[in-house]
N, C-alpha and C positions, 0 to 999 in steps of 0.2 A: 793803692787799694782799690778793689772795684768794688761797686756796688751791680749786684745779679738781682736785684727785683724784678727783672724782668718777665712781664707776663702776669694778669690778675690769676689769683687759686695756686699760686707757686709753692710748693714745701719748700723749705729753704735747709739746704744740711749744711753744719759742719762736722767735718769728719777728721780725726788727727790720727796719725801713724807716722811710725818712721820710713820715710821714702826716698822706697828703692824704685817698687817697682807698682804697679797699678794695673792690676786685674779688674776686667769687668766680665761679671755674670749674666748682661743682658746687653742685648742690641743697645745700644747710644738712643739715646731719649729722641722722640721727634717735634725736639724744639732743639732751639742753636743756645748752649751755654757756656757758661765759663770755668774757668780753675785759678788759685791763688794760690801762691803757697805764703806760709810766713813761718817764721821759728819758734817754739813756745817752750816756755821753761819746763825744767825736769826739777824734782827732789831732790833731795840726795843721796837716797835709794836709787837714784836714776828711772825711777817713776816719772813720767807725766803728771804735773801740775796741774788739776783742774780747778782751782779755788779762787782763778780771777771769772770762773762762771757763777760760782756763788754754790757750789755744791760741797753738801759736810762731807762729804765721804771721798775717796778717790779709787777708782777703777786698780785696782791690782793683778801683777801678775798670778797665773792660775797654775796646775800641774794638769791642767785638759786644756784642749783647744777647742775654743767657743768661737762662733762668729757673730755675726750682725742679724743674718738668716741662714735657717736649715734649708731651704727652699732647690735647694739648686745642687746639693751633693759634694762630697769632695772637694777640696782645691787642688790648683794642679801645679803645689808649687811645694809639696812634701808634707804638709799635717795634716796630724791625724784627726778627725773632725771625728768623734764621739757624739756631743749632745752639743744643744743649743741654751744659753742662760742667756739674757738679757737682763738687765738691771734699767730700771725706769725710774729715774730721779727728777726731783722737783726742780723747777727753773726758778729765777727769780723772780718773787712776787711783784703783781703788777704790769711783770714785761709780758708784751706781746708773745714772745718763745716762751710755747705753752711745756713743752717736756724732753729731758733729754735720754736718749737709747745707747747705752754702753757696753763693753763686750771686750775681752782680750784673750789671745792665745800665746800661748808660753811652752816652750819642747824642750825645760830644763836646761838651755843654756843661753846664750845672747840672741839668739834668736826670737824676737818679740814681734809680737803683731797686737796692737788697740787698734779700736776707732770707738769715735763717738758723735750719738745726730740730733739736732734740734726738729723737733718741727715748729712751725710759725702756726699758734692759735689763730689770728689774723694775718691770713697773706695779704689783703688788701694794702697792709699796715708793716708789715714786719721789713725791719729796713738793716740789711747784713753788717753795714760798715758801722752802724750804731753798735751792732755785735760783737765786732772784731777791735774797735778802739780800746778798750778795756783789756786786752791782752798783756801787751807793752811786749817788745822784741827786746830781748836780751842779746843777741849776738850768735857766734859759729859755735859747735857741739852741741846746740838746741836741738829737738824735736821739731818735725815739718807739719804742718798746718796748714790741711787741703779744706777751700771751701768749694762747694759744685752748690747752685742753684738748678733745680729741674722741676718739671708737671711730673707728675706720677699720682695715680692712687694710693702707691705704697710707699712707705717711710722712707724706705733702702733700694735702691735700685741698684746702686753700684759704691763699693766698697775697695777701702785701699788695705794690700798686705803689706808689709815690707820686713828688715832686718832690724836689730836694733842700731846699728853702724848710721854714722850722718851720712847724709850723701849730698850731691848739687844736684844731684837729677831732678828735671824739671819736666813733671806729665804731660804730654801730649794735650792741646786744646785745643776743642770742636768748637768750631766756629758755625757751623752750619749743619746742618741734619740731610743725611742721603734721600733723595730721589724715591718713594714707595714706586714701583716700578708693574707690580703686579699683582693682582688681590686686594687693591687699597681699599677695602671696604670700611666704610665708618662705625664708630662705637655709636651704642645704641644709651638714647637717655628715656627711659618708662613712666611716664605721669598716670599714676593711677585717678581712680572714679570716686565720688563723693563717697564717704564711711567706707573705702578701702585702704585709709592708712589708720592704724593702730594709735590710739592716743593714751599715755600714762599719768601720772602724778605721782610724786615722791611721797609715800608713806609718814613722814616728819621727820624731824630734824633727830628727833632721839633715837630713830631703828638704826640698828644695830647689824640686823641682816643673817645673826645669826639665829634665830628663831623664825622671824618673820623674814619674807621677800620685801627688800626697802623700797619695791616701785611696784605701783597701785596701776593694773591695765583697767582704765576706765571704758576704753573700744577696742573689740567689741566687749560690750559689761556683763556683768557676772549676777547685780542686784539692780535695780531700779534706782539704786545712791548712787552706784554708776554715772547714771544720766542726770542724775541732779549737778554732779563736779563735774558735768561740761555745759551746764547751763549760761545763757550769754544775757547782758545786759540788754536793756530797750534798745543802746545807742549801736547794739551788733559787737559792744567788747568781751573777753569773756569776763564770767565772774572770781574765777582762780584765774591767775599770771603764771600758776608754776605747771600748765600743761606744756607736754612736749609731745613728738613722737620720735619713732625714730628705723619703722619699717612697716611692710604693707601684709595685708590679708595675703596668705596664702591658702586656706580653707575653714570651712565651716563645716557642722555635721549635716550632709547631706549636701556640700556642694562645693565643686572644687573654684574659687573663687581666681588665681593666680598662681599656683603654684605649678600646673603644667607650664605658664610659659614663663615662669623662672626658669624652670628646668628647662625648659627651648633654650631660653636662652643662654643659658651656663653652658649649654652642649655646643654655641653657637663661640665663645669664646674657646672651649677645650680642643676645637675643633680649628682651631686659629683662624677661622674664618674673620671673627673681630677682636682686638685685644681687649676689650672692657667692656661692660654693660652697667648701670647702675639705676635702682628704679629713685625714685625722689620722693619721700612722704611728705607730707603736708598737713598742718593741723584742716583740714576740712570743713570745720563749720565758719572762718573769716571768710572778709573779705576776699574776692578772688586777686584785685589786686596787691593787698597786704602780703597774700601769699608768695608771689613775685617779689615782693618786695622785701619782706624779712626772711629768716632762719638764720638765727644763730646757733653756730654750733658748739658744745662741752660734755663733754666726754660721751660723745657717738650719741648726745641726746639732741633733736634738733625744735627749742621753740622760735614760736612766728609770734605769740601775745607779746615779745617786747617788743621797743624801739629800734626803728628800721637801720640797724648799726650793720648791716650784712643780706646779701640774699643768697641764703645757700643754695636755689634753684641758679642763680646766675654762676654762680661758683662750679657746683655740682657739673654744669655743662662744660666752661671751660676747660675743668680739666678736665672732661673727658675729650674736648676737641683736641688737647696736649697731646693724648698716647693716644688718638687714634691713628693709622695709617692713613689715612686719607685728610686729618687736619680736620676732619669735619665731624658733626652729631647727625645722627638721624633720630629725633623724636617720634616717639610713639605713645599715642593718650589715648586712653581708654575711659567714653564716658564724661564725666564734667572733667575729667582729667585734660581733656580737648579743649574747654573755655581756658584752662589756666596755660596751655602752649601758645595760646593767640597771644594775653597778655604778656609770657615771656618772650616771644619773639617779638614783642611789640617793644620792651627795654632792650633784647639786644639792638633791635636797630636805632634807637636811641644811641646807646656807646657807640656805632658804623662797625658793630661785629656778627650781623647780619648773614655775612658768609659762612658762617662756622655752621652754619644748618645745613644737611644736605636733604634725605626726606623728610618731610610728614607725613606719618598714618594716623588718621581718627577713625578709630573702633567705634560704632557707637555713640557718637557723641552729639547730645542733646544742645546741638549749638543754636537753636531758637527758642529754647524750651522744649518742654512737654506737659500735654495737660494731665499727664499721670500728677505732676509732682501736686497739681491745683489740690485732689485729697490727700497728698502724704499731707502737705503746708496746715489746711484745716482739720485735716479727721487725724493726721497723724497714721494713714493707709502706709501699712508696710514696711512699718516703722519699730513694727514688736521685735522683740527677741525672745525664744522661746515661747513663745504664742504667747504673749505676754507674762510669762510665769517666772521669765528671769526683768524684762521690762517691759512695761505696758505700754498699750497707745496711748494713754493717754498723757502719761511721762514723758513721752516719743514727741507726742504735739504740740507738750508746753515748750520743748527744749527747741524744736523745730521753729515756733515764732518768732523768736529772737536770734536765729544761724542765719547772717546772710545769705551762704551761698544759696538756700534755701529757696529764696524770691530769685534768684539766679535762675535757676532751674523752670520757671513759670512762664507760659508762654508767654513771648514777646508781643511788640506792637508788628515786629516783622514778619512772628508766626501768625498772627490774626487777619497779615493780608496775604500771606501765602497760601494760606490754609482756610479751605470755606467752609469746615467742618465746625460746627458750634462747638463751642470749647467746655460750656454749660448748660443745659436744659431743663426747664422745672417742667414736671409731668404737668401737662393741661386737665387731667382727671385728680391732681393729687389734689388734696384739702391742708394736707399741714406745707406743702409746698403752695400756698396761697398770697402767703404776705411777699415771702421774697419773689415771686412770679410777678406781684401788682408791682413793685419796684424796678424790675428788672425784664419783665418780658417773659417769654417762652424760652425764649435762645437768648445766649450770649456768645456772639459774633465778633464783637470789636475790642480792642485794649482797653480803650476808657473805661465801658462797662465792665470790664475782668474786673480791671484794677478798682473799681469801684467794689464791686462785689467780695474781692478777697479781704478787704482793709474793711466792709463792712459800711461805707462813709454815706452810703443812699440809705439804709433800710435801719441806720439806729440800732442794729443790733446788739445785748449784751451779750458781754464774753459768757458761755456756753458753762458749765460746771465743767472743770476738768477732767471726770472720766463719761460726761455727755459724750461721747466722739462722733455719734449720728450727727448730730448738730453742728453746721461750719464755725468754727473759730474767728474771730476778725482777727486780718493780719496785722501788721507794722507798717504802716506809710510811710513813714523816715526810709524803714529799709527797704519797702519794693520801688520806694520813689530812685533810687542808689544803685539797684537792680536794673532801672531803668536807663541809667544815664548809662552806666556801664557797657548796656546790650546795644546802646548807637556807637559802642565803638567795636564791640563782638561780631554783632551783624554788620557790621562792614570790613571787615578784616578781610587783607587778604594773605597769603603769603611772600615770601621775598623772590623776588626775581628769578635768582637761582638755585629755588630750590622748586621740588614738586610735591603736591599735595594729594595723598591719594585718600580718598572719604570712603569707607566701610559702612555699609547700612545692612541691619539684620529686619529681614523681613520674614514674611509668613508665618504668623504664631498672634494668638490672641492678642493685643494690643489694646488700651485704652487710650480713645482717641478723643476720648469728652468724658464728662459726667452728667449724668441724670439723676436728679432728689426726687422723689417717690414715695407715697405713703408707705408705711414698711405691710401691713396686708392689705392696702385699697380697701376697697367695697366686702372684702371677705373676712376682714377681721369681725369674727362674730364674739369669739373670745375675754377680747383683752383690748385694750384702746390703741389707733394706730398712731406712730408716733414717725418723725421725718426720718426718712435716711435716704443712702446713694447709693448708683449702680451705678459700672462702666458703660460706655457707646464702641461695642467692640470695632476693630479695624485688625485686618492683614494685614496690614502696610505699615507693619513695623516688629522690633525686634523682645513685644514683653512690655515694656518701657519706652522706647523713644520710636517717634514714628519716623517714618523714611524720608520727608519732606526736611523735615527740621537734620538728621543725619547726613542729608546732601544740600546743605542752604547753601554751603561755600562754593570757592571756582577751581575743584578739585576735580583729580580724574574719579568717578564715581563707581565704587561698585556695590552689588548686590549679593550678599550672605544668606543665599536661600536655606535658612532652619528649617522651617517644616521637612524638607526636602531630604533633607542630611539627619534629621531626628528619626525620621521613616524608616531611612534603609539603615542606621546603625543603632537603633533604640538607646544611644545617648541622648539624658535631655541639657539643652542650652538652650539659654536665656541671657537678658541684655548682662545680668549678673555675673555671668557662667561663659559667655563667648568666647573672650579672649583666649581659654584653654580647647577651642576648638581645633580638630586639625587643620582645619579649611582655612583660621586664622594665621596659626602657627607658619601653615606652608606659604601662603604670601607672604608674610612679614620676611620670611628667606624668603623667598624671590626677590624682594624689593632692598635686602639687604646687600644682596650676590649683585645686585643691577639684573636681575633677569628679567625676561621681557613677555615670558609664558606665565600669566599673573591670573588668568581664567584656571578654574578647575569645576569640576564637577557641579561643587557648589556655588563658586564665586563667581558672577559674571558683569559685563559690562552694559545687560540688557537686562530691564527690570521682569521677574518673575510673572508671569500670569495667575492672580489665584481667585480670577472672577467666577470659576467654574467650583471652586474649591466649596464641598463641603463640610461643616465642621460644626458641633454641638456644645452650645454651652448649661452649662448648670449651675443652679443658683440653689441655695438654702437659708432657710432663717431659722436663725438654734429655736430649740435647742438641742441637736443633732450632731454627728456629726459626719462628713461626709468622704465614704473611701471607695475606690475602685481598683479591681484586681483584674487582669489579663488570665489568658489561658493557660500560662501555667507559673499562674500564684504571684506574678509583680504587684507590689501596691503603690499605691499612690493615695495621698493622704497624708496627717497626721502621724506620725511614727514616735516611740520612744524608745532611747537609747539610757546604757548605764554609765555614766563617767567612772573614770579611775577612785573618786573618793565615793563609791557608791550610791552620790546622788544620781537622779535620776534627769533625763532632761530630754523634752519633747521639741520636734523638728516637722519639718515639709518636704516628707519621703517623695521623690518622682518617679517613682521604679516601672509602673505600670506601663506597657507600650500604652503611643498614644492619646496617652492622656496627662496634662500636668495640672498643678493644684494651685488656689491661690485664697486671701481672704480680702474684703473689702467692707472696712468698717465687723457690723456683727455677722456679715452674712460672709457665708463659704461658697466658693467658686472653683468650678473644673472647666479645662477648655479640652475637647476631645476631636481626634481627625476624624469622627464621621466614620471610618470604614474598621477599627477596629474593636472584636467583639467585646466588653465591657460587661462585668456582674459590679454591680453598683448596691453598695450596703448602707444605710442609714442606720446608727446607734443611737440610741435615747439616752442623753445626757442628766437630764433633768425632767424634771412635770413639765407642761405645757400644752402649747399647739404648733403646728409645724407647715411650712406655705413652700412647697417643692415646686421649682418651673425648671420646664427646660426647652431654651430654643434652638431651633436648630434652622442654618444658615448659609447661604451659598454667597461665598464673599463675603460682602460685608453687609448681606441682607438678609433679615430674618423671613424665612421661606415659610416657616409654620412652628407653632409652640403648643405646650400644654401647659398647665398649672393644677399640683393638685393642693386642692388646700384646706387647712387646719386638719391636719392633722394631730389626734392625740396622740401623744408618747410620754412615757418615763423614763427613769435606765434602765428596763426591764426591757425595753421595745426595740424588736428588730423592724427592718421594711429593708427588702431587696428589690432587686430588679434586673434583667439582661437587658441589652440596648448596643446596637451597634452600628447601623448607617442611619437609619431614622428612626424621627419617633412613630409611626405608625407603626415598625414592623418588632417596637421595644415588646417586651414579656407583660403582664400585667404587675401594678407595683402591690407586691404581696407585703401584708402586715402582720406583724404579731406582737399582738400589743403589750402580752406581757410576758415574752420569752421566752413561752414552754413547746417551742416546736410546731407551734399548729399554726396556721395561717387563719387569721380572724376576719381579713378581710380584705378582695381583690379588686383594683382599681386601674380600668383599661384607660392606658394615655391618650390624649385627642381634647384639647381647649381646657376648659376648664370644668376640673371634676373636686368638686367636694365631696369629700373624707367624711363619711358618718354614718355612723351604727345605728343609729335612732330612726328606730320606722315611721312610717306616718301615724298619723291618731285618722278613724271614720266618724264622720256625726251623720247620723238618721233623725229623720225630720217627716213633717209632712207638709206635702207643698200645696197651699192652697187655691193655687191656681190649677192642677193637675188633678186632684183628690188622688194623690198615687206619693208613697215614699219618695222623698228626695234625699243623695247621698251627694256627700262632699267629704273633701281630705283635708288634712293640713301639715305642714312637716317645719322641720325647725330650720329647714335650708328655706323656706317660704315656697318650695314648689311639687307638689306631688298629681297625679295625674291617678283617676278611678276608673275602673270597669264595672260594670254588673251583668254576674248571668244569673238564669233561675232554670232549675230543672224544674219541668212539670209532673207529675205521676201518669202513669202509662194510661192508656185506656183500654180497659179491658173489655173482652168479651159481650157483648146485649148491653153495655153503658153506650148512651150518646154522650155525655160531658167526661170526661174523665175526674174521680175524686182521688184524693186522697191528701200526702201531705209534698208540697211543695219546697225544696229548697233553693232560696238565691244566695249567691257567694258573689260577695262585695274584694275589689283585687285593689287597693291602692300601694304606688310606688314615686317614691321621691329621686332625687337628681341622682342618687349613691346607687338606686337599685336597692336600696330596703325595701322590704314589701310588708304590709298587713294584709293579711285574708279574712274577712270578718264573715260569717256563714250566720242566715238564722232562716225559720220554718215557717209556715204557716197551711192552715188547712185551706184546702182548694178543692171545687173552687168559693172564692170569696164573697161573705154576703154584701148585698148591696150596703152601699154608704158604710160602709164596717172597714178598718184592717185592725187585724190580730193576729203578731209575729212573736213567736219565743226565739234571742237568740239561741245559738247554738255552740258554736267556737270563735276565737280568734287566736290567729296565729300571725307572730311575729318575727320576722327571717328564719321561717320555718320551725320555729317554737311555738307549739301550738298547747292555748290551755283550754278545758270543756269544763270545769269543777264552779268556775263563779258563774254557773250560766242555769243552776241548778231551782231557782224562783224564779227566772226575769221575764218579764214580759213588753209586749208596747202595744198598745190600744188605740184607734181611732175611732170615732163616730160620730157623723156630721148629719144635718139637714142644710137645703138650700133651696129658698123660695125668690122669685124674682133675682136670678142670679147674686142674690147674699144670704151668708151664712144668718140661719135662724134659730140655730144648736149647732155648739162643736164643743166636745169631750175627748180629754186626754187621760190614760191612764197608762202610770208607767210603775215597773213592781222589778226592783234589782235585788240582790242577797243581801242589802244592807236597809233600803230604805225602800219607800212608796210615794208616790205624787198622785193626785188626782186635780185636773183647772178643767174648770166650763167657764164657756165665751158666753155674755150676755149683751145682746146688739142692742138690745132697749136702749142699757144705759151704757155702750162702747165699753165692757171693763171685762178681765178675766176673775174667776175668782178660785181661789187654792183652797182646796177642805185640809180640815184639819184632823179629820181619820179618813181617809182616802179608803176606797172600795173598789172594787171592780166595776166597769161598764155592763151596762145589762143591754140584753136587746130593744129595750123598747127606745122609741124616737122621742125622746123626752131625758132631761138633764139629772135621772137619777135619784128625783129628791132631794136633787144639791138644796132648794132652797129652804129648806126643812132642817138643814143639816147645819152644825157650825162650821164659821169660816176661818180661815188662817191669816190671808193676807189677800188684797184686791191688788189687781195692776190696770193701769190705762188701755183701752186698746185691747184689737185681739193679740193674745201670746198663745204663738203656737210652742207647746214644750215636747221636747226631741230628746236623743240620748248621743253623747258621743265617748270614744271607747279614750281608754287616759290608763298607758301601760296595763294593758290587761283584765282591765273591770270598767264596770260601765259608770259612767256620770252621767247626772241630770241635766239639765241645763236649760233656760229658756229666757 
């Protein structure tokens, strides 16, 4: 008896028939196995006995001829092959031989053909002679029992016909596997990127399946309960043990995530170039090494939450090293998919099977970190689905605390000395960014200080209310301290000997290469109170998500995926998300598949892009808005809504517009645009409020010049457009209408900072007692408006030497917006000594001019002055509502108010004020003036 366990990931068959003769349907496996035969009892129907396997039933002859697989056509030994039935019967419980695959063909006379295959639930474990003891050989006119141990993907590879007649013939045994002589290219093993493998839960134990689907896709989620049933403990376990997965993202609405290079690669096996591909899912929120370390697999569903009883990543690979032509794998990781191949090649060479690798490609992969992930971790950036309508940030960021791989992703202690770019920044102007600044500095430059700042451990932070998301979260110190041990063996990884490593990095396209916390409207929140939040420190030097440094930290041959470059001229957009479906990816991966050596193209090079010259616009919004851009003929980008199959509705992150792509961060909305193409840019009014529009624009990775316009009123009623296409000086002005009806209410040319406001200035007239002459002044609600005054005189006519008549001066005030008031009033000219007496006349407000309250008013002055001080000074001021009359008495330093107030008269004396009742005394002289207050005059003094 032999024992064939040979080789970890082995399907183990047994196969019985009467044998004659032994056809195979495919080339001989490329591994070396064996063949047994033994003799197995019949019925007395002369049926094969299968009941020392423990199965109720038994394979009977049929009036069709079925096989094992339809796969292959025909046989070529006289039946007639109709259809395919398989019968799948249960093993015996317990045992390792997880199920058996049955089948027989019958042509109405002695002519018979069965067979029947085990597969091994545990190949690790499953041990054939343990199998075959339990037969018992009965002796000659028996039935032959052929065992073959082989790798294969598939159940059946090769299958025995024969007659029903005994025979002694004894099948042919390969001892060794042929020489791959040409084309030996290796099967490909695919590690996807963090949240692109799909995770489930089983509905409960009562679903039935027939009403309901008995498995729950919790990723991507459908409700916010979703993300709660992948919630993980403190200690990084999860909270359910009954997730699994058991395949990867192929798309999402709005972005083809994997599914082109599925399709590469199916076309890559159809095409025989390699016999197999297989990608590997992985539950994604564990440990990276647990992931290594576990999957178990039952029935095509693969969890990693139990005990490390199996690694179906170590499995998975084997057998593909089995059938491939070359004995070897070529991994390919995409993303964190890239941390989890270091680790697996790091247990093969543990077992000294090392060999079995032949390339690495890392797409992308965030092998130092990124300090993108620093706000997925706290704010939960990026982390929505459905702009949080199917799951929120803030669901996003609780679940996010407790997912190791999570702190994985965070910059290292390696990227902090590779990288001299501050990984966090507190604005040195911001006020709510004060406490964590005192704690922590301006920059945060070094690991220590990260790692202080994300766990929260200097500044005593409390945990933030869960849909706070402006506010940083304290992380988990247990698990970025475990993140930490992990990445001294990450960042020092190398590859095996003989394999080569080739590093993909996506550059040119907005990037965040830090974070900056900022008041949310600085100095211009006049509105509403400003509260903390963050923005990106944009970089070109990387691909969206992970920047270039940390994508070529290894000792790989490196190249460079110029995106900008390849977005330009085929107005596809890619992103770190969306790469791998690129052609530029797709085409190296065959290069490197074939061994070819022409691995440069257009886009992918061996010399890093230049894009110091490059420039490019970013935009920024604070809701409640929202923000979309359309190209020249009609792409959008933005916000989009589509209708699902059950007529819900469901909103996404359309990228259509050349160009320009879309992003959010935290409550603010962001576009990153190339600078050269034209862009009509629309703000919608979500909700009341006010609104703080910036946009810089940037050569490299330096901002050359910006605007800001800010507070902005809107409602939903409110549009604001705008054109804009290399810069901002040469943008449209940003037109407003504030409440939707067509008309533009209000135009605001870009260039620094322009506050938004309809509210004209107010004028106060006064008289100044230093001058004896009217003094004017402005004031506006921005705090800055700036005055003119002219005065027409009347003509002089004819035999006059003075010119009389009546005088008008036009007062012009205008605030930061370009509101203007014109306020006009008269007097008779010319003026008598020590006297002024002015009737207004109009005031007009952004060109809304009213004349109707101006119908009584007057203003009055009359003064004496003896040894340069006032001896008499008289006010009289007469509006459509009311009257004032104050004389100054220097005796006793006091002003004093009547209380039925009169006109001034000519004479140098105070009126008769003291004769008259009083109303009220003030300290001091009070000079009383008028200033204008929407449209009517007020008193004032």
């Amino acid at each position: 008896m032999t024992d064939i366990t040979q080789g970890s990931g082995a399907y183990m068959r047994v196969v019985i028939a009467t044998a004659l003769c032994v056809i195979n349907f495919l080339p001989p496996v490329t591994f070396a196995y064996t063949q047994t035969q033994f003799d197995v009892p019949t019925t007395a129907a002369g049926i094969i006995d299968f009941s020392p396997w423990g199965l109720s039933d038994v394979i009977t002859p049929a009036t069709q001829c079925t096989l094992l697989s339809n796969w292959y056509g025909p046989n070529t030994i006289g039946y007639a092959i109709t259809n395919s039935i398989t019968y799948l019967k249960s093993v015996d419980s317990g045992s390792t031989w997880k199920s058996s695959y049955g089948t027989s063909c019958f042509n109405g006379g002695t002519t018979y053909a069965q067979a029947l295959a085990y597969e091994c639930a545990d190949p690790m474990h499953c041990d054939i002679s343990s199998r075959l003891s339990a037969i018992g050989l009965t002796g000659d006119g028996l039935y032959r029992m052929q065992v073959e141990g082989y790798l294969s993907p598939n159940y059946f590879t090769q299958f025995t016909i024969a007659n029903g007649l005994y025979s002694t013939t004894t099948p042919s045994v390969a001892t060794s596997t042929p020489t791959c002589m040409q084309d030996c290219y290796s099967n490909v093993m695919f590690i996807p990127g963090i949240e692109a493998s799909r995770l489930y839960k089983p509905r409960g134990q009562n679903c039935t399946g027939i009403i309901t689907d008995c498995e729950d896709q919790l990723w991507e989620p459908n409700t916010d309960s979703d993300l709660v049933s992948l919630f993980m403990n403190s200690d990084g376990t999860s909270v359910r043990s009954d997730i699994y997965t058991k395949d990867i993202l192929d798309s999402y609405p709005g972005a083809d995530v994997y599914k082109t290079f599925e399709d590469t690669m199916d076309a890559e096996v159809a095409s025989g170039t390699i016999r197999e591909w297989k990608a590997a899912p992985y539950d994604w929120r564990l440990d990276l090494q647990q992931v290594v370390d576990r999957g178990v697999v039952t029935d095509g569903k693969i969890s990693y939450t139990g005990a490390a009883t199996s690694s179906y990543m170590i499995q998975t690979l084997l057998q593909l090293a089995s059938s491939s032509k070359s004995g070897k794998v070529t991994i390919i990781a995409h993303s964190n998919g890239g941390l989890v191949a270091k680790l697996l090649i790091n247990k093969l060479k543990a077992m000294g099977k090392e060999n079995l690798i032949d390339n690495i490609v890392f797409v992308g992969v965030p092998q130092l970190g990124t300090p993108k992930a620093i706000a997925s971790l706290l704010h939960g950036y990026d982390q929505t689905i459905g702009l949080g309508v199917i799951a929120s940030q803030s669901t996003a960021r609780t679940l996010a605390l407790n997912v190791p791989a999570a702190y994985t992703l965070l910059p290292s202690a390696a990227y902090t000395s590779k990288v001299l770019t501050p990984t966090v920044i507190f604005d040195p102007q911001s006020i709510t960014a004060s406490t964590l600044r005192a704690h922590y500095g301006e920059k945060i430059n070094t690991y220590s200080v990260l790692k202080d700042f994300v766990t929260g451990t200097s500044d005593n932070r409390i945990q933030p209310d869960p849909k706070d998301t402006n506010s940083p979260s304290k992380g988990n110190f247990d698990l970025l301290s475990r993140a930490e041990v992990l990445h001294t063996i990450l960042d020092n990884w190398t590859p095996p000997a003989s394999s080569t490593l080739y590093e993909i990095a996506g550059v040119g396209i907005d990037t965040p290469g830090g974070i900056t916390y900022v008041d949310s409207c600085s100095i211009y929140c006049l509105f509403s109170k400003s509260y903390l939040t963050y923005k990106p420190n944009i970089t070109l030097d990387g691909d969206g998500t992970v920047v270039e440094a940390s994508a070529h930290a290894s000792v790989g041959e490196k190249y460079y995926f110029n995106i900008d470059q390849y977005k330009k001229d085929t107005q596809i957009k890619i992103d770190h998300s969306t790469m791998m479906g690129a052609h530029p990816i797709t085409a190296i991966i065959d290069d490197l598949i074939r061994k070819n050596n022409t691995l440069q193209t257009t886009y992918i090079s061996i010399v890093p892009p230049n894009f110091a010259n490059n420039k490019h616009l970013v935009y920024r919004i604070h809701s409640p808005v929202s923000l979309d851009f359309y190209d020249s003929i009609g792409h959008h980008t933005g916000i989009a809504t589509t209708t699902l199959t059950d007529g819900s509705t469901h909103q996404y992150i359309q990228n259509d517009a050349s160009g320009v792509t879309y992003d959010q961060f935290g409550e603010v909305k962001y576009a990153y645009s190339n600078g050269a193409t034209p862009l009509h840019v629309v703000l919608r009014g979500l909700a009341s409020g006010y609104v703080t529009y910036d946009i810089d624009e940037m050569t490299g990775n330096t901002v050359t010049a910006s605007t800001t316009f800010v507070n902005i009123p809107v409602s939903t009623s409110t549009i604001i457009t705008m054109d804009i296409a290399g810069s901002i000086k040469d943008a449209s002005p940003l037109k407003i209408d504030v409440n939707g009806d067509g008309v533009v209410d209000k135009s605001l040319n870009a260039g620094g900072v322009v506050q938004f406001d309809t509210v004209a200035p107010e004028i106060q007239l006064t008289f100044s007692t230093s001058t004896q002459s009217i003094q004017v002044t402005a004031t506006d609600d921005s705090g800055y408006a700036t005055t003119s005054v002219a005065t027409s005189y009347p003509i002089l006519k004819k035999g006059e030497k003075v010119a009389k008549g009546i005088a008008t001066t036009t007062i012009t005030a205008k605030d930061a917006s370009g509101n203007t008031t014109i306020f006009k009033y008269s007097e008779q000219w010319p003026a008598k000594d020590r006297r002024i007496s002015l009737t207004p006349v109009s005031i007009s407000y952004n060109s809304a001019t009213s004349t109707s309250i101006f119908s009584n008013t007057l203003l009055a002055y009359k003064w004496n002055i003896k040894k340069s001080s006032y001896d008499m000074f008289a006010t009289y001021i007469r509006t459509n509502a009311t009257s004032t009359e104050a004389h100054y008495r220097p005796k006793k330093d006091v002003t004093i108010l009547m209380s039925k107030p009169i006109d001034l008269d000519d004479l140098d004396d105070d009126d008769g004020s003291d004769t008259r009742p009083l109303r009220l005394q003030l300290a001091g002289m009070r000079v009383v003036g008028v200033t204008t207050e929407k449209g009517f005059i007020k008193i004032n003094y």
